[in-house]
C-alpha positions as CSV (number, residue, x, y, z in Angstrom):
1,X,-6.2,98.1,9.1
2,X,-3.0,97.5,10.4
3,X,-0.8,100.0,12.7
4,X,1.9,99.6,9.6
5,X,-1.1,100.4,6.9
6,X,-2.4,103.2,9.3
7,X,1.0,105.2,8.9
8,X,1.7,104.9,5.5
9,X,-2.0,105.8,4.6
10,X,-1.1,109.0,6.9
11,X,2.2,109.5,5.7
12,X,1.3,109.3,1.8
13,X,-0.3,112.6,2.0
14,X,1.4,115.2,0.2
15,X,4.1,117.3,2.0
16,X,4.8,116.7,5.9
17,X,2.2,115.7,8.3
18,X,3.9,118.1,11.2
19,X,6.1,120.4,9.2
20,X,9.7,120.5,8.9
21,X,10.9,122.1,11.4
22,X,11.9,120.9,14.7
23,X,9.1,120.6,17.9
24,X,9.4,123.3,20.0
25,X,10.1,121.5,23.4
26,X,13.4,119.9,20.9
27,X,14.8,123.2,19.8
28,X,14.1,124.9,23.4
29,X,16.4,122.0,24.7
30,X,18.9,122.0,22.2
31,X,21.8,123.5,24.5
32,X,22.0,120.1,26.2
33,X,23.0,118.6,23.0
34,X,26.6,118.7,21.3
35,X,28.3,117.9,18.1
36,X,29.7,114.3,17.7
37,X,26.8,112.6,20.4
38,X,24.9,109.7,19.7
39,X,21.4,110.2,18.9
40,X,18.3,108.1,18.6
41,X,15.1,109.7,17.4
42,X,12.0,107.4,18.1
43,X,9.3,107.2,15.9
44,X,10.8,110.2,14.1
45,X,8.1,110.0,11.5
46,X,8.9,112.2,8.4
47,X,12.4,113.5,10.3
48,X,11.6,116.9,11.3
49,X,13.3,116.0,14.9
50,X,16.1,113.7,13.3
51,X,17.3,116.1,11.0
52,X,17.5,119.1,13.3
53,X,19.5,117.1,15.9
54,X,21.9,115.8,12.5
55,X,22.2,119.4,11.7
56,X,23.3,120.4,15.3
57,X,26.6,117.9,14.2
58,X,25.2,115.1,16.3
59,X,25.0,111.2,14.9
60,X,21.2,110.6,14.4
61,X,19.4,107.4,13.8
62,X,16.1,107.7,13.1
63,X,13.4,104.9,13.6
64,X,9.8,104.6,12.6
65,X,7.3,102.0,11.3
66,X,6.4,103.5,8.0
67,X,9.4,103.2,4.9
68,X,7.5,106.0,3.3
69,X,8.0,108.5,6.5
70,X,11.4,107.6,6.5
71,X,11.9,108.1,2.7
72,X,10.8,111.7,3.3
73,X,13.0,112.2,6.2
74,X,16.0,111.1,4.1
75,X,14.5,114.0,1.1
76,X,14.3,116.2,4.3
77,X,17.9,115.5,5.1
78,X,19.4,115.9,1.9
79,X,17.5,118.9,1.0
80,X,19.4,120.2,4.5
81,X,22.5,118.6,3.4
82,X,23.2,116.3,6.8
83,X,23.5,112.7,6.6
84,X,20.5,110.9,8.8
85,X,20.8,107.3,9.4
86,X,17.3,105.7,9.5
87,X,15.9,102.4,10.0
88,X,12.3,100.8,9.1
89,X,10.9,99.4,12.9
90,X,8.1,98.4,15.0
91,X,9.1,99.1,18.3
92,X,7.0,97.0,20.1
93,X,9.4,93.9,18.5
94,X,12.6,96.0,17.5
95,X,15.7,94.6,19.3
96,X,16.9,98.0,21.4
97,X,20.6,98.0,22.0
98,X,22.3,98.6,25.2
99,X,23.7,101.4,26.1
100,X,24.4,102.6,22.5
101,X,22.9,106.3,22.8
102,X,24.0,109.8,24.4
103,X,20.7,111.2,24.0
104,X,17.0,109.9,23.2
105,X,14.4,112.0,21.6
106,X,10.8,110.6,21.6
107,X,8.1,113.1,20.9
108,X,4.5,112.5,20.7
109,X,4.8,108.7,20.2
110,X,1.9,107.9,21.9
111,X,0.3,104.4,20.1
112,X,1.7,102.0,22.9
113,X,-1.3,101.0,25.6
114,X,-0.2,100.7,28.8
115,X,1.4,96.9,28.9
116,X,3.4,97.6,25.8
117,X,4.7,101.2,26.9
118,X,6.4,99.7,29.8
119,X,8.0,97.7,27.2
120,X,9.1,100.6,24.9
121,X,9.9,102.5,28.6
122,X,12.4,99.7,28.9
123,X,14.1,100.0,25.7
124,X,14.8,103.2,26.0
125,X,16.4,103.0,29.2
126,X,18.7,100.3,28.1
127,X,19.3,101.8,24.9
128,X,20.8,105.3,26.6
129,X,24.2,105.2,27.5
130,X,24.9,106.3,31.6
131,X,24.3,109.9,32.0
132,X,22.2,109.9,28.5
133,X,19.5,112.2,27.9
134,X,16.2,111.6,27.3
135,X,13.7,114.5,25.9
136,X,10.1,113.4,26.0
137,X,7.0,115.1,24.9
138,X,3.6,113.7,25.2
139,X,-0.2,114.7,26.1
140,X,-1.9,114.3,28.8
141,X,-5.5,113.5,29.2
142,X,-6.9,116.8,29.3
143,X,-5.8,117.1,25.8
144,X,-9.1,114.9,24.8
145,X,-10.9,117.7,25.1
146,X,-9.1,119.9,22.8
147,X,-9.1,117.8,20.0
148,X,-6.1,119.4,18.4
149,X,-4.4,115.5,17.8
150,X,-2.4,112.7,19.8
151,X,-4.8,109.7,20.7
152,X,-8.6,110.0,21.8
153,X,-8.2,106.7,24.4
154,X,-7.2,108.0,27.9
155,X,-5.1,105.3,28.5
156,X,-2.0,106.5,25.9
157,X,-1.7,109.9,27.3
158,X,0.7,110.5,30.2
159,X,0.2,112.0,33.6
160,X,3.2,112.9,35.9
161,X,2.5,110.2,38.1
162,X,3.2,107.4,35.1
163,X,6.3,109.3,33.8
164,X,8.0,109.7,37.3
165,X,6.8,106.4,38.0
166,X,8.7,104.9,34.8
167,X,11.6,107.0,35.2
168,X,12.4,106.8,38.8
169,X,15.7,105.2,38.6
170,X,16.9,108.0,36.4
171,X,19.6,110.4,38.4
172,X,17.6,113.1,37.6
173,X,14.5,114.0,36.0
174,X,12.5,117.1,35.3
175,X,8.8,117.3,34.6
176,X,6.9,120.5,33.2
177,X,3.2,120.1,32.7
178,X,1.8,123.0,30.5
179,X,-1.3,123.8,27.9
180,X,0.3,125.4,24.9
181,X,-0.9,126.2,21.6
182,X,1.3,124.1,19.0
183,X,1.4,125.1,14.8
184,X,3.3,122.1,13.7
185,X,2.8,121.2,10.2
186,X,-1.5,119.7,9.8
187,X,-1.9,117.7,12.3
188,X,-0.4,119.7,15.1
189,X,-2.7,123.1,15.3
190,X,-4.5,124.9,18.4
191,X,-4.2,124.4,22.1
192,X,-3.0,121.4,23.4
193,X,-2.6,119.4,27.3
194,X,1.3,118.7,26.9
195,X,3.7,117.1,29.4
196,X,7.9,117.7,28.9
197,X,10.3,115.4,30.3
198,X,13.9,116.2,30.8
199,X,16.1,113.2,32.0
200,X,19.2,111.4,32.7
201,X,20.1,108.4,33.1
């Protein structure tokens, strides 16, 4: 099975894998973001992230692989009544723009191993504008042994070391490592290994 086939298997399902509502590392950081900024929300799945940042008055496109996520994150936006621009993409081949964003929001996209991270790393770093904002929430590897989602191969979790490794010519960056219990939607329930990453460019 293809990654493409994988998602929209997942994202089929009835209602929203994660929920509607925003994550809870987005909403706790959501005095850093105005009306009128930029926005690009990556892999924004079914748009729970997109949509909260288009209802804060900010300019949100959303990317993902599956058309079928995206079609519920459009439902999701107009049942909110905020306009979400989205865009079907596979972001180890999708042509990142340069400097086109004020703030990046990439949460839990963890299906890149190691070679093609760096790659996805890179686009967003030239997609943010100077002084852009990235928010960045991913496991780390103790969260195998929860079991409460995110992938079960080491290598696609995050450690501080990788993300101030990747990130080091940011002007500033901020790293929180914590074990918190998530109740997003399904798929996101119970205790999990989580690493937060405030930066700009």
């Amino acid at each position: 099975m293809s990654e493409l086939e994988r998602w929209e298997s997942r994202y089929s399902e009835p209602g929203y894998l994660f929920g509607t509502e925003p994550s809870v590392f987005l909403k706790s950081h959501a005095h850093l973001l105005r009306p009128g900024l930029t926005a690009l929300a990556v892999a924004d799945g079914e748009g729970r992230n997109g949509v909260f940042l288009a209802e804060r008055g900010l300019d949100v496109l959303a990317i993902d692989i599956s058309p079928t996520a995206l079609a519920k994150a459009q439902a999701l936006a107009k049942e909110r009544g905020v306009a979400l621009r989205t865009e079907v993409a596979n972001l180890h081949d999708w042509t990142w723009p340069t400097g086109a964003f004020d703030a990046i929001v990439a949460i839990f996209i963890q299906f890149s191993m190691p070679n093609l991270r760096t790659r996805l790393f890179a686009g967003i770093k030239q997609a943010l504008k100077p002084g852009g904002l990235l928010l960045l929430q991913g496991y780390r590897p103790e969260q195998i042994k929860y079991k409460t989602g995110g992938p079960s191969d080491p290598e696609r979790l995050y450690t501080r070391a990788l993300l101030e490794q990747a990130f080091a010519d940011f002007s500033s960056l901020a790293i929180e490592e914590h074990d918190s219990v998530l109740s997003e939607g399904s798929h996101h329930i119970g205790t999990a290994a989580l690493i937060d990453l405030v930066g700009r460019k």
